[in-house]
C-alpha positions in Angstrom: -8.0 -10.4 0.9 -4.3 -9.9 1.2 -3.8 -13.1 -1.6 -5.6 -11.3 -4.1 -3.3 -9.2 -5.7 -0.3 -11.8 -5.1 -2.7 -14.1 -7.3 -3.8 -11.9 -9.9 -0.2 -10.7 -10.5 1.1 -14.5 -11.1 -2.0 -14.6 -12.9 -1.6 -11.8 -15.9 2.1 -12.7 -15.6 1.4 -16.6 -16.4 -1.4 -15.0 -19.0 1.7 -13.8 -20.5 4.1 -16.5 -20.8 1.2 -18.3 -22.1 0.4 -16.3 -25.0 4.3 -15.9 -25.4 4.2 -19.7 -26.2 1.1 -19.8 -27.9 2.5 -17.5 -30.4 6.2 -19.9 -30.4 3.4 -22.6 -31.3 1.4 -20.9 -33.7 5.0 -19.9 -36.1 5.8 -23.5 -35.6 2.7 -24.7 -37.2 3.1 -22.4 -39.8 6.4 -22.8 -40.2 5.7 -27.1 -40.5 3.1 -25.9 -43.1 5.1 -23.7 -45.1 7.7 -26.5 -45.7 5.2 -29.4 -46.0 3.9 -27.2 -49.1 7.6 -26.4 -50.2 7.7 -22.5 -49.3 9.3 -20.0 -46.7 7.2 -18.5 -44.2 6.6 -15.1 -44.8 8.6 -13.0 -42.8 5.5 -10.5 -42.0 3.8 -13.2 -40.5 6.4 -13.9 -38.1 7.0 -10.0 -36.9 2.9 -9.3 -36.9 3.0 -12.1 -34.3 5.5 -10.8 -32.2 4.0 -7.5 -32.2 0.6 -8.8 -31.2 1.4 -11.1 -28.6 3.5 -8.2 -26.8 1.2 -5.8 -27.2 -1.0 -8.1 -25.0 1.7 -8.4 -22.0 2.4 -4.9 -22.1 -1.8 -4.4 -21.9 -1.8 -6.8 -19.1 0.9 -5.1 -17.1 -0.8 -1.8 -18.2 -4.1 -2.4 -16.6 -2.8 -4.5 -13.5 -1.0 -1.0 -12.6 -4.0 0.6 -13.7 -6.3 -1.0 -11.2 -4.0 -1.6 -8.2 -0.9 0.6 -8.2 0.3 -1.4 -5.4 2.0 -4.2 -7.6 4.3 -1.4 -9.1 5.9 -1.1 -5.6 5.5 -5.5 -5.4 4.4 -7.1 -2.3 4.3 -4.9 1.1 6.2 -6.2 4.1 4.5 -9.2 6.2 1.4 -8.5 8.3 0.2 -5.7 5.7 -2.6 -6.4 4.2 -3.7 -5.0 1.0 -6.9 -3.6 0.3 -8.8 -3.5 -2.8 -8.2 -0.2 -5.0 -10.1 2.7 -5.0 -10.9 1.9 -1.2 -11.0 5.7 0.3 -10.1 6.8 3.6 -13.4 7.8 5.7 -13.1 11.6 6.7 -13.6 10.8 10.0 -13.0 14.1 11.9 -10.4 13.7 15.1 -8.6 16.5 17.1 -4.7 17.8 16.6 -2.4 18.7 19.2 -4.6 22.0 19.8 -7.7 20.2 19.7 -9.0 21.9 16.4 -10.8 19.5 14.3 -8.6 17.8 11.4 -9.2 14.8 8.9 -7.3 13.0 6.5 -7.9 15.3 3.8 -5.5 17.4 5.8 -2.7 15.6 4.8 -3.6 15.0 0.8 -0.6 14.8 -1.6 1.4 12.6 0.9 1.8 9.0 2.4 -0.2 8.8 5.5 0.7 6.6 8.2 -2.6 6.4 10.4 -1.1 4.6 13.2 -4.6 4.0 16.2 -3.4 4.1 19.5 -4.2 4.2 23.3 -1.8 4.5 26.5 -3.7 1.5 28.4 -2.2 -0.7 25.3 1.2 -2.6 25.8 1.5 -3.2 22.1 1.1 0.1 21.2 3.5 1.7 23.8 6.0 -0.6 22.6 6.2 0.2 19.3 5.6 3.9 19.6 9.5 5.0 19.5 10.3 3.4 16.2 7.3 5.0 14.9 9.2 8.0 16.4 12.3 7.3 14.7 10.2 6.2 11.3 9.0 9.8 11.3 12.7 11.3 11.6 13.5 9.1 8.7 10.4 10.2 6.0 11.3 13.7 4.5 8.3 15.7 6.2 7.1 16.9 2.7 6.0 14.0 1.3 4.9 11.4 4.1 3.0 12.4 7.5 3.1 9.9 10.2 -0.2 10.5 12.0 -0.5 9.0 15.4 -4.4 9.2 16.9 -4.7 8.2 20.9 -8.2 7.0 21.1 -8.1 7.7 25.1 -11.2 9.4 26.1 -9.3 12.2 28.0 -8.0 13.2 24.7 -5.0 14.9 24.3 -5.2 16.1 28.5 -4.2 12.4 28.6 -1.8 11.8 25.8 0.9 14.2 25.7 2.0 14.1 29.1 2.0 10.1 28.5 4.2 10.8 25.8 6.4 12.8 27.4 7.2 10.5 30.2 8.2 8.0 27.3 10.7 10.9 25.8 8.6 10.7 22.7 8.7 14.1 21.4 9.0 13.5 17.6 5.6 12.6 16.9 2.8 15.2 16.6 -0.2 14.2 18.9 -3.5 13.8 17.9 -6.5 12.2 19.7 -10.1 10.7 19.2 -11.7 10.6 22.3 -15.1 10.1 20.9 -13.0 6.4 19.5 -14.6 7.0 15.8 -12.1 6.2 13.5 -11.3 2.4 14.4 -15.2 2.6 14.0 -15.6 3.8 10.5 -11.9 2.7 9.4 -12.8 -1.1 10.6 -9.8 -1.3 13.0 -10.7 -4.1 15.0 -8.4 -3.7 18.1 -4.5 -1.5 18.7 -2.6 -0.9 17.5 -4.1 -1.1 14.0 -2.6 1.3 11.1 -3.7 2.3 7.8 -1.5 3.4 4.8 -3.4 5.5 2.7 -2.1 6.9 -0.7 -1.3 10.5 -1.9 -5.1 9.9 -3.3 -7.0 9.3 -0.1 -7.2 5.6 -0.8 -6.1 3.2 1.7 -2.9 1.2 0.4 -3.1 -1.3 3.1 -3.6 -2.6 7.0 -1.3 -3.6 9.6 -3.1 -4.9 12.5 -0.5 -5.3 16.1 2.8 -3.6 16.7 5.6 -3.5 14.1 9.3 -2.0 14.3 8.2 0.6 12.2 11.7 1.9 11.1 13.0 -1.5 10.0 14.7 -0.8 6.3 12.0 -3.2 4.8 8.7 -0.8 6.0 10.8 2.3 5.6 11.7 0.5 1.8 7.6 0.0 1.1 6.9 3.4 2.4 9.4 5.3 0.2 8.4 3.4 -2.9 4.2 4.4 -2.6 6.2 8.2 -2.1 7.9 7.8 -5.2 
């Protein structure tokens, strides 16, 4: 899944240097022609050419931004895999801090990072202080880094875990019931989504990751743009 867009933007951009040649050809010919017959080619002929065959490119890039807004911000880091567009984030219902029901639409207008985590899993342990520092990095107003512990004892279980690791930066939220890997397709932890200021999941990163690397903290600020 993750080639797809990779190919298809090669793809239109090849479809473009094609017709861009096509078009070089085609004022050839007619340029061969004019002189076999003794007479200049009309210069109307050449710019209504131009003007056609960029029109097409400029349709292509059009419509490849149009139908996966993802190539505007080029390939995400490795590991991320890109979903298809228009793919929208479940509203999966899980508990903040206070245990009062919340869901994704909660956090509309920005760039979610739904990161799905438990304390029984090394992986996710490991990488939960650069998601920490990731989150002092993202201006507040425009990106919401929401970590979900998927132990059944909640958030009883959670924030005092979290506290022992001097992680105090992230807000907690829990999913004791273990529905959103369900419904999101996580298919073990740490998996997290990045889902658009739409609702639509961007992409997938499933494992750990230093999340505030310059190259994710790079992807994520271009999708906020």
């Amino acid at each position: 899944m993750s080639l797809i867009p990779t190919i298809a933007f090669h793809g239109m951009a090849l479809a473009y240097r094609v017709s861009s040649l096509v078009h070089t050809l085609i004022l050839r010919g007619r340029l061969i022609d004019q002189l076999t017959n003794g007479s200049p080619m009309p210069a109307r002929h050449r710019l209504l050419g131009s003007i056609f065959y960029r029109l097409v490119g400029i349709s292509v890039v059009f419509a490849a931004n149009a139908f996966c807004p993802s190539f505007a911000q080029g390939p995400p880091p490795p590991g991320f895999e890109v979903l298809g567009a228009g793919t929208l984030a479940p509203k999966t219902k899980f508990l903040d801090g206070n245990n009062i029901p919340t869901n994704i639409d909660a956090f509309k207008g920005k760039i979610v990072v739904l990161n799905l985590w438990a304390t029984w899993c090394a992986p996710c342990v490991k990488e939960m202080p650069s998601l920490e520092r990731l989150a002092s990095r993202l201006p507040a107003d425009r990106f919401a880094i929401v970590a979900v512990n998927q132990d059944k004892g909640g958030i009883a279980v959670a924030k005092p875990f979290l506290d022992r690791l001097g992680i105090r930066g992230l807000a907690i939220y829990s999913d004791p019931t273990g529905r959103l890997p369900r419904e999101y397709g996580g298919r073990g932890m740490p998996t997290t989504f990045v889902i658009g200021k739409d609702g639509n999941i961007i992409s997938r990163l499933e494992g750990s990751a230093d999340w505030d690397t310059k190259e994710i903290a790079s992807y994520l600020e271009l999708l906020g743009d």
